[in-house]
TORNUKOL-805466 format. One line per field, with one value per residue (C-alpha): x, y, z; chain. Coordinates in steps of 0.02 Angstrom, whole numbers, m for minus. Layout:
residues N
X	X	...
Y	Y	...
Z	Z	...
mol	A	...
This chain:
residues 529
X	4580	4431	4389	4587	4599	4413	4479	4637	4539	4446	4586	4698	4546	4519	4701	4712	4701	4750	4920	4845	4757	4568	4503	4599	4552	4360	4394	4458	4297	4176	4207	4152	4018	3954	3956	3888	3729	3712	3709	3541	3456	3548	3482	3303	3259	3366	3257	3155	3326	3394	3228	3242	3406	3394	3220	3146	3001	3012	2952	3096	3190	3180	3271	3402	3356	3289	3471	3570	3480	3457	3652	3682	3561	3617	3788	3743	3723	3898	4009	4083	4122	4195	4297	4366	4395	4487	4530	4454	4569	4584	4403	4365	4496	4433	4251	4294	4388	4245	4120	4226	4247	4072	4018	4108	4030	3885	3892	3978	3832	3753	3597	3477	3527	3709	3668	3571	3723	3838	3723	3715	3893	3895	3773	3907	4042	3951	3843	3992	4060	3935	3945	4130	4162	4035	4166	4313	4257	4168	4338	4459	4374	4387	4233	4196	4215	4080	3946	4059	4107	3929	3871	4016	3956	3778	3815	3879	3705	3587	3646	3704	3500	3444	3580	3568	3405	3474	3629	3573	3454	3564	3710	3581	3496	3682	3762	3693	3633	3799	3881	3789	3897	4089	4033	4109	4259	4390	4317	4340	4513	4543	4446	4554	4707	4661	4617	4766	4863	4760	4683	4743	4661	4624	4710	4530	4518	4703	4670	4501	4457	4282	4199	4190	4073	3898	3823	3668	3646	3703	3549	3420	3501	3493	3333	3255	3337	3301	3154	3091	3180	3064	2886	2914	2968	2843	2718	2613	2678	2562	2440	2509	2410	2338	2460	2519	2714	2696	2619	2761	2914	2812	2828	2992	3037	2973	3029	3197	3217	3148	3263	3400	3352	3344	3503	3610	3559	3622	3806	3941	4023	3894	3900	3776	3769	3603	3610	3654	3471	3457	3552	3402	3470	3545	3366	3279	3392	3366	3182	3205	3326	3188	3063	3150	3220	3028	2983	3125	3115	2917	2943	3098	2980	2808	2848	2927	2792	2673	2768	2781	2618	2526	2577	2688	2877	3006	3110	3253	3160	3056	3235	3297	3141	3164	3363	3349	3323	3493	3536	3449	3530	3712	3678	3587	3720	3858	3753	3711	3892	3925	3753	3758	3913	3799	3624	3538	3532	3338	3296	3383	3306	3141	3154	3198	3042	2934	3027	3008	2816	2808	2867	2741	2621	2642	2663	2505	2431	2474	2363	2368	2403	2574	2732	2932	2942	2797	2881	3054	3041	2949	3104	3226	3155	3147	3303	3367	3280	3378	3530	3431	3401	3515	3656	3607	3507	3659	3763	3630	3617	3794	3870	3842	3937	4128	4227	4238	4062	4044	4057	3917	3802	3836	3798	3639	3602	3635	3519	3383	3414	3398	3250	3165	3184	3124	2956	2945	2935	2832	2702	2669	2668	2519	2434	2444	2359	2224	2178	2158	2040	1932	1910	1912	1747	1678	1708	1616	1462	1412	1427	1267	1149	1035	1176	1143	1314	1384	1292	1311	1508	1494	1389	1522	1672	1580	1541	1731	1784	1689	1726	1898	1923	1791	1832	1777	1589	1484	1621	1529	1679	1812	1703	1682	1860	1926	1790	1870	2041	1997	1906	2057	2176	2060	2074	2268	2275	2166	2286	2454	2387	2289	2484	2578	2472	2484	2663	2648	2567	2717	2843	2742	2708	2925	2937	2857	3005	3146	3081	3116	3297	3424	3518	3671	3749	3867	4052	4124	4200	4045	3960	3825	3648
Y	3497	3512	3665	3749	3663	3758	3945	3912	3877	4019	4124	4068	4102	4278	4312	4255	4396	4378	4394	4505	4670	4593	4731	4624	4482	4538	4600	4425	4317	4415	4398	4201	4246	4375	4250	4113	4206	4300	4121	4097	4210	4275	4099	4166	4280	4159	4011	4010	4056	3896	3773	3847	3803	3635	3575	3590	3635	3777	3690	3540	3727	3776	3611	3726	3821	3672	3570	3685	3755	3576	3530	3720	3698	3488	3592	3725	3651	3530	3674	3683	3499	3485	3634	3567	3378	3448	3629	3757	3860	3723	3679	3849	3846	3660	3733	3911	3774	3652	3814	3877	3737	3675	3846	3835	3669	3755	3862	3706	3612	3532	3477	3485	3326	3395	3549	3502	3381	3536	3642	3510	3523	3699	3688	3587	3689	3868	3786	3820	3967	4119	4010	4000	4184	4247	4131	4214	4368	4373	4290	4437	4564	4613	4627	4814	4807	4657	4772	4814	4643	4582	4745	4672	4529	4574	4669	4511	4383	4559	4650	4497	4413	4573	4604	4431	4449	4598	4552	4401	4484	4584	4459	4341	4484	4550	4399	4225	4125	4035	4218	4204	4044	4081	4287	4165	4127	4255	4316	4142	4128	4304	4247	4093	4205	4305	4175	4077	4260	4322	4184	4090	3969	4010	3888	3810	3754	3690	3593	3526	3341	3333	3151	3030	3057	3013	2935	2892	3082	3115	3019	3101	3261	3253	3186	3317	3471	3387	3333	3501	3597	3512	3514	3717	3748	3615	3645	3764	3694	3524	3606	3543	3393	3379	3301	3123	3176	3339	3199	3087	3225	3327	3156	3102	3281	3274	3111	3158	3307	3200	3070	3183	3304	3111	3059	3237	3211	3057	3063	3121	3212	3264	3353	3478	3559	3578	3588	3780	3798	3786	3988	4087	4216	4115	4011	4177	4255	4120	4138	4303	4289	4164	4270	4419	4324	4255	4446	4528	4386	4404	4577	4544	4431	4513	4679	4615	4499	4636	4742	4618	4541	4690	4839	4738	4789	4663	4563	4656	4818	4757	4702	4870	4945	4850	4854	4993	4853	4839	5029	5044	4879	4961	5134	5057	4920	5063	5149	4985	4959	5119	5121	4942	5002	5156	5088	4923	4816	4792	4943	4926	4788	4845	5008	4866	4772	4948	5016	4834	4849	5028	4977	4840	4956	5085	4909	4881	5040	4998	5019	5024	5184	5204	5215	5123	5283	5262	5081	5154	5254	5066	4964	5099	5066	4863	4877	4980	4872	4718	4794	4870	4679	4569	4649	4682	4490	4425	4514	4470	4299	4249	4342	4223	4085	4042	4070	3898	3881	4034	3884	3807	3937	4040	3868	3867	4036	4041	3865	3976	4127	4001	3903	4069	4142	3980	3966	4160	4133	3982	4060	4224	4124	4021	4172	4266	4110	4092	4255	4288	4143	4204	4382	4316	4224	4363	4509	4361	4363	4539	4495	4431	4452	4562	4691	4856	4914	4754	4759	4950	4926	4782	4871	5024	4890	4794	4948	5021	4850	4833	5011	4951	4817	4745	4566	4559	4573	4637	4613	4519	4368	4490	4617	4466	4428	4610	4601	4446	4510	4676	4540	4433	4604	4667	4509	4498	4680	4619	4497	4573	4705	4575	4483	4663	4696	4502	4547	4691	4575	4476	4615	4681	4506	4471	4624	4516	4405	4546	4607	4415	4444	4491	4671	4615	4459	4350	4367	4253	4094	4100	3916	3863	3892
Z	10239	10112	10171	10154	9982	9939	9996	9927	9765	9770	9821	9661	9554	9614	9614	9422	9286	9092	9030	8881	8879	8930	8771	8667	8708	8691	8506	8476	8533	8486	8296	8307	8432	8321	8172	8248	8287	8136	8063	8176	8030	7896	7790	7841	7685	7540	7578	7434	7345	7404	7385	7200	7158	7227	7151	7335	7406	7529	7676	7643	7643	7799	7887	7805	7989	8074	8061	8104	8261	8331	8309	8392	8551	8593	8594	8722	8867	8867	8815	9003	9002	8835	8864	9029	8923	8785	8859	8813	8714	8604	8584	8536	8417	8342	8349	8229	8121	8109	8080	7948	7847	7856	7800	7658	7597	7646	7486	7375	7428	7270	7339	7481	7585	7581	7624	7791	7842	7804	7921	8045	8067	8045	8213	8308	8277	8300	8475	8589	8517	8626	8785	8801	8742	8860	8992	8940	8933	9110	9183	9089	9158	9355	9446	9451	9226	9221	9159	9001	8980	8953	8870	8741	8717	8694	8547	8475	8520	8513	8355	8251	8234	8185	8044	8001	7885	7798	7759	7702	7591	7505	7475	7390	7295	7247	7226	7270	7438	7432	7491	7656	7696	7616	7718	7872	7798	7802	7976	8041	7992	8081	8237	8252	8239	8381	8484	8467	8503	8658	8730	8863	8995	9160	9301	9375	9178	9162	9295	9287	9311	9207	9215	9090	8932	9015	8844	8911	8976	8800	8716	8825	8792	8605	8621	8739	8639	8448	8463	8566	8430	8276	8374	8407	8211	8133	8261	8165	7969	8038	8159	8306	8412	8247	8186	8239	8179	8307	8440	8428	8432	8582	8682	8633	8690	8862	8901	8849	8952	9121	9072	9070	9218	9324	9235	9287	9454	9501	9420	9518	9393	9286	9092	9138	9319	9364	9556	9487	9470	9655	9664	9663	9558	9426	9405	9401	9282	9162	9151	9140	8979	8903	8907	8850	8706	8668	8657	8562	8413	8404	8388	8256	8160	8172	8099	7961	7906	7942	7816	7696	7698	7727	7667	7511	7559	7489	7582	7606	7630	7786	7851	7831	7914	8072	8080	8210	8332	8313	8326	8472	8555	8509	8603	8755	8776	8769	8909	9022	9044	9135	9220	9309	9403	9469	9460	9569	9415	9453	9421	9251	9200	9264	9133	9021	9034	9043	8882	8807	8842	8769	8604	8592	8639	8517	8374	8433	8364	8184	8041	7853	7809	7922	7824	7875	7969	8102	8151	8184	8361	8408	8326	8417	8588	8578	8510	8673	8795	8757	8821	8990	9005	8948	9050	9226	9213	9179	9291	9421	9373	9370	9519	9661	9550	9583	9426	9382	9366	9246	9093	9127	9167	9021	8925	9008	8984	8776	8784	8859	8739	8590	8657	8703	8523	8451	8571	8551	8326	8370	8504	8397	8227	8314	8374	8235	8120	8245	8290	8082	8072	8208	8155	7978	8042	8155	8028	7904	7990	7929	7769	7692	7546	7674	7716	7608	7624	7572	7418	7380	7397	7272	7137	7139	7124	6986	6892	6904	6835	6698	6667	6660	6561	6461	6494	6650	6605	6732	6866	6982	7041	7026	7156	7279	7259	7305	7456	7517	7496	7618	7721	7741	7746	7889	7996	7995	8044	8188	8219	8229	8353	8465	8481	8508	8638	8721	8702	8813	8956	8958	8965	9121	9191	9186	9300	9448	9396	9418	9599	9664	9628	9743	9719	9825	9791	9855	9808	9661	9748	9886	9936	9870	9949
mol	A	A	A	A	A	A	A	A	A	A	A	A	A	A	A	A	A	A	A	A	A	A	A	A	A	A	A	A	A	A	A	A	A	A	A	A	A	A	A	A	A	A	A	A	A	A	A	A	A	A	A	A	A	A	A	A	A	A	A	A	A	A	A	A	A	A	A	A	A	A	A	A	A	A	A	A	A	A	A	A	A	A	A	A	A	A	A	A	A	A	A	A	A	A	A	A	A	A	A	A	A	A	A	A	A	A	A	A	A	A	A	A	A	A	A	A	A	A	A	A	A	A	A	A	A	A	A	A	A	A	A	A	A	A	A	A	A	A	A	A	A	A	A	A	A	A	A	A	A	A	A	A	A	A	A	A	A	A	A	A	A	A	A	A	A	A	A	A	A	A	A	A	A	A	A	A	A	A	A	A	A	A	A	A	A	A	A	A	A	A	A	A	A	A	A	A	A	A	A	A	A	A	A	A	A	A	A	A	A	A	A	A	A	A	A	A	A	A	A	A	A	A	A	A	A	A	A	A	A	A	A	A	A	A	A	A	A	A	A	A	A	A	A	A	A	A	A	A	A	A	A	A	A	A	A	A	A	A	A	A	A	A	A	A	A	A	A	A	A	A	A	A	A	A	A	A	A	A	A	A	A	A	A	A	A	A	A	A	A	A	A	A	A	A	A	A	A	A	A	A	A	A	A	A	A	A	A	A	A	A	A	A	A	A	A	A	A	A	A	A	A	A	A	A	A	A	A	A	A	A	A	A	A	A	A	A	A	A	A	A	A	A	A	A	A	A	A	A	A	A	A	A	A	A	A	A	A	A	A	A	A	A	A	A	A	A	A	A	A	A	A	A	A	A	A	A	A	A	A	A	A	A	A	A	A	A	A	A	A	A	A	A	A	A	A	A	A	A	A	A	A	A	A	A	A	A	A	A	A	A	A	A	A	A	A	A	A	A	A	A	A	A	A	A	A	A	A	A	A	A	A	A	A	A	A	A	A	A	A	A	A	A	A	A	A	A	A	A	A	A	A	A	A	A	A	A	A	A	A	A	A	A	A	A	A	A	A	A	A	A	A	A	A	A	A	A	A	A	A	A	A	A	A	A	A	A	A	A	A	A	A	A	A	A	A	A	A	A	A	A	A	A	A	A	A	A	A	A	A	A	A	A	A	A	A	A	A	A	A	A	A	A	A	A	A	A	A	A	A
């Protein structure tokens, strides 16, 4: 009798199709999708904006970021079961409604401590909204049109980080930071209108029978997830195991997540399905989303410090330098659609990983004389490999699931895009520090009293200065000073190319990764194994 009741299951859910045009329905939840992820970054470049106008200090700034993505990732992974609780249509609905309206006390906010509790909220409402339009979107499309449903919604979680900076730097230039909150506003009302006209639950959600709220799961959860979320963005602001506060949260963190892995395991009816992990290609395809997610936001945030701190561009003109990441991200996710129902998705994803590589490479070459221009063709091609991965991996990944399970696993799968950016802006921001102190101290060495050239270089600089502008006297402090300056310019240069080309090992090291998958998987609705 279990085993009829199972096929007829299955059966009903690949007999099911949408009432409304499935195109429609994918204009309709990618607009909160979209938003929510733009959200990720667009506060990135008004921080100082913000710590400014409420008597801050820019590192009590940035829990404007910190709040909001620890609310978004605790989220994540219990969209599935909170959508089957409360179904899902309606969640979705409540969660654009809870992101709109916190977004616009987000810009009435009068001071910092409202503002955080505004963007915690914010967080809550905007965790759920990529998971459960990745769901729909995957379950309104037939089989053979996957490839075009998650090329869809990769334009939303690709595209949106890398507009987010720009945009936000020209609303706050133009107008003010609060624009880059009330921006949500009349495109949340518009989602939640679409929704509520194309959107309709699927029969194996209707009909769902979730568990009861596991709060001690819940605890562990928000433990593991919080407390992971502060050690990777404090991490290098306190110098890591250096600092007792960094200590305490890297614990906390781990004992959370074993707490919760132990806790998940044992329930009958548990909020977060991890016996999922035990489908080779779904476990696979989540490392391989992690790691392509640490790459693509090092690359998003290295060349636009580089700019910046280098070569002097302003905010908003390094963010328009690098927004071909998002150019080349529209075109390749146009072409991945068509070419995953043609091409073994490993091979795709492969090129992905080789094209990723390429474009770290040629970062890697970068020196002080090169222009926006010479970072473009780099930006286009990282751009373009995000959609020759993110597709076929998660076409891969999800297609030996049964629809039913599609919730969680695309829960699982935003959790790992989120924590992957967030060790990725970590990792390189480490690096980057490090690597300038040590060639800082290596490129030091050379430069003593005994060193001819050293003190050549210095008697032309003094001379020029006092030359110049009498008030400098002989020149002597000021021609140390611009030494130390090349010294220090010299040994970040250093830097960024030693962590573009680390960045290429990993791009070739996740191809290993992709040959372990399997090209042919089992049908939706197939048992587990």
């Amino acid at each position: 009798m279990a085993s009829e009741s199972f096929a007829y299951n299955n059966a009903d859910q690949e007999a099911w199709r949408p009432s409304v045009n499935p195109w429609l329905i994918a204009v309709s939840v990618i607009m909160p999708t979209f938003m929510e992820v733009l959200d990720t970054t667009i506060a990135n470049v008004a921080l100082n904006h913000i710590a400014g106008s409420m008597s801050a200090s820019y590192s009590q700034a940035t829990w404007v970021l910190t709040s909001y993505l620890i609310s978004n990732a605790v989220v994540l992974p219990l969209t599935a079961w909170l959508g089957n609780r409360f179904q899902r249509k309606r969640f979705l609905l409540f969660c654009i409604f809870l992101f709109t309206v916190s977004s616009l006390f987000c810009g009435l906010s009068v001071n910092l401590p409202m503002l955080l509790v505004m963007r915690i909220i914010q967080g809550i409402g905007g965790g759920a909204l990529a998971p459960i339009s990745q769901a729909i979107l995957m379950e309104s499309f037939p089989p053979r049109k996957q490839g075009i449903a998650q090329a869809l919604f990769g334009l939303g979680v690709v595209v949106a980080p890398v507009v987010g900076p720009v945009l936000g730097g020209w609303l706050t230039d133009s107008y003010s930071w609060r624009w880059i909150f009330y921006i949500n506003i009349p495109f949340g009302l518009l989602a939640m209108w679409a929704i509520q006209q194309t959107v309709e639950d699927p029969p194996w959600v209707r009909h769902s029978k979730p568990g009861p709220l596991d709060t001690f799961g819940l605890v562990a959860l928000s433990l593991w997830l919080g407390c992971q979320e502060i050690f990777l963005d404090k991490g290098q602001e306190d110098d890591w195991f250096g600092s007792q506060f960094i200590r305490i949260m890297a614990v906390l963190a781990v004992s959370g997540f074993v707490v919760f892995v132990w806790r998940e395991l044992r329930v009958e009816k548990p909020m977060v399905d991890l016996r999922l992990f035990a489908i080779r290609n779904f476990s696979i395809a989540t490392v391989l989303i992690f790691l392509t997610c640490v790459l693509i936001y090092s690359i998003g945030l290295l060349t636009p410090q580089f700019l910046q701190l280098l070569l002097g561009y302003s905010s908003l003109a390094s963010g328009i330098a690098t927004a071909p990441l998002g150019l080349g991200a529209v075109i390749s996710m146009v072409l991945v659609g068509i070419l995953v129902r043609k091409i073994d998705g490993r091979l795709i994803a492969i090129f992905g990983f080789l094209v990723l590589a390429a474009a770290s490479f040629r970062l890697s070459q970068i020196n002080l004389s090169i222009n926006a221009w010479t970072v473009f063709w780099p930006q286009i091609l990282a751009g373009s490999a995000m959609g020759f991965l993110f597709v076929p991996v998660n076409i891969l990944g999800t297609a030996p699931l049964r629809r039913d399970q599609i919730g969680s696993a695309t829960g699982a799968l935003s959790l790992m895009r989120n924590v992957g950016g967030s060790v990725g802006i970590a990792w390189v921001s480490t690096l980057l520090a490090r690597r300038s102190q040590m060639h800082q101290t290596m490129l030091g060495q050379d430069l003593t009293p005994n060193n001819l050239l050293l003190l050549q270089d210095l008697h032309g600089i003094r001379r020029f200065l006092s030359m110049e502008c009498a008030s400098f006297g002989n020149g002597a402090p000021q021609a140390l000073a611009a030494v130390y300056r090349i010294l220090q310019q010299q040994a970040a240069l250093m830097a960024f190319t030693d962590v573009f080309q680390d960045l290429v090992l990993v791009a070739l090291g996740a191809i290993l990764l992709v040959a372990l998958l399997h090209g042919a998987a089992p049908r939706p609705g197939a048992p587990l194994h």
